[in-house]
N, C-alpha and C positions, 0 to 999 in steps of 0.2 A: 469851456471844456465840453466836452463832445459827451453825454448822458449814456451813451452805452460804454464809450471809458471807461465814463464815473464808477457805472455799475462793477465793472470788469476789474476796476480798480480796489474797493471795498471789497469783492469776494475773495481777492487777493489777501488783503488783509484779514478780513474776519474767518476766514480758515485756519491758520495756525492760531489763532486765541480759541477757537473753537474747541480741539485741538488738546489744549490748556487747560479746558476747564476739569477740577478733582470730578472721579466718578463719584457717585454715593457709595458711603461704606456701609459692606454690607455686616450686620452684625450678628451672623453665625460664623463660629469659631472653623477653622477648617480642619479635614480630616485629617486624621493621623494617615502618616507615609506609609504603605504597605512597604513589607519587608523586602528585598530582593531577592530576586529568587534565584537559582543556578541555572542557568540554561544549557551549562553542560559543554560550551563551547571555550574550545583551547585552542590559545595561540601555539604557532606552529615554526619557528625559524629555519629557515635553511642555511643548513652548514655545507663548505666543502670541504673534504678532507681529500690531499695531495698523497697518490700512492704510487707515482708511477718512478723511475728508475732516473736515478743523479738528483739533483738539487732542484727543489721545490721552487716552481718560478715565481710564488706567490711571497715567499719569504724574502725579508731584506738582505739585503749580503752585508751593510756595514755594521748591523744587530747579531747575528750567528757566526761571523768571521769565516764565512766562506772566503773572503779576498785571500786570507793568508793558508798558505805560507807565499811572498814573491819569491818570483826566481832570483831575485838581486840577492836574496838574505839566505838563501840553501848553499850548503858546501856539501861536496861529497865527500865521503870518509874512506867509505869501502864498495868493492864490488866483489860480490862473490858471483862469477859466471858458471854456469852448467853448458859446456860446450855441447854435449850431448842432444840438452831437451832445454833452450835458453829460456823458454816458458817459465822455468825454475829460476832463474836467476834472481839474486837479492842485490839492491844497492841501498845503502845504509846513508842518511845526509840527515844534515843539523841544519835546526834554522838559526842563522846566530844570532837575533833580535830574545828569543824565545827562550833557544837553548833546547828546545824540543827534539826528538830524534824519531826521524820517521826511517824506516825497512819497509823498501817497497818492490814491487816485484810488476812486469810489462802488465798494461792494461790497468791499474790500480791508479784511484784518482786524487790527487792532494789540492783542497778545493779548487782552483781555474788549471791545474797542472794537470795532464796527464799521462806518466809513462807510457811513452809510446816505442822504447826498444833500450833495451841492456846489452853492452857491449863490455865487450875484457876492461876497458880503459873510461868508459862514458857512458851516460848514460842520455839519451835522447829525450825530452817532453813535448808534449802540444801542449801549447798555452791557447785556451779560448779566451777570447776579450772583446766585446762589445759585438759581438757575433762573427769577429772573422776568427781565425783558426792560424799559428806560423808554429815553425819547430823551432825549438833551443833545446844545446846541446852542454853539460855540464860535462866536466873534464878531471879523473883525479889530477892532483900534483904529483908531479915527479918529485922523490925525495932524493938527492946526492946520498950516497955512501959514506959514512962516518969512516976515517982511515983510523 
């Protein structure tokens, strides 16, 4: 074997036992821990808080029941129209899952629904859904004449 190996080889070795060896203990006790002190610095979190107009995009819709009311589960009951100033007009609809009864009036939002126009006989919605926008149209019943 080649003598600078050798060497290169034992330094190899005798480094990690080195390494190993216990220091001397030192036999003065150690100082007590100084106290800590406040330095007076405060954590700071940032919050956002959601103010702007319709439905918080940060909140879940299947946790706060934005999804309901669907349009499958609303009946219209009544229309009350203001020919005059239809601004004014009420349509009165049950959700029949619920039983809930919402009186709503053009412009008024019922979570993805929104009245979009009141008529003698119907009343019109925008349904928003997954970013597009289409209209439906809810319809009273005609009731027959009791003879």
């Amino acid at each position: 074997m080649n003598p600078t190996r050798m060497i290169g080889l034992l330094l190899l070795v005798a480094a990690p036992l080195a390494a190993q060896t216990p220091a001397k203990k030192d036999s003065t006790p150690p100082a007590p821990a100084a106290p800590a002190r406040d330095t007076g610095t405060t954590l700071v979190r940032e919050v956002f808080s959601y103010e702007g107009a319709g439905r918080d995009p940060f909140a879940s819709l299947l946790r706060n029941g934005d999804v309901r009311p669907l349009m499958a589960d609303l009946k219209l009951l009544a229309i009350y129209f203001d020919g005059q100033y239809p601004g004014r007009s009420v349509a009165v609809l049950r959700d029949i899952t619920t039983q809930k009864r919402y009186e709503v009036k053009p412009g008024e939002i019922l979570g993805r629904l929104k009245v979009a126009q009141i008529r003698p006989r119907d009343v019109t919605f925008t349904v928003q859904e997954f970013g597009f926008e289409r209209q439906e149209t809810l319809s009273l019943v005609k009731q027959e004449a009791n003879p």
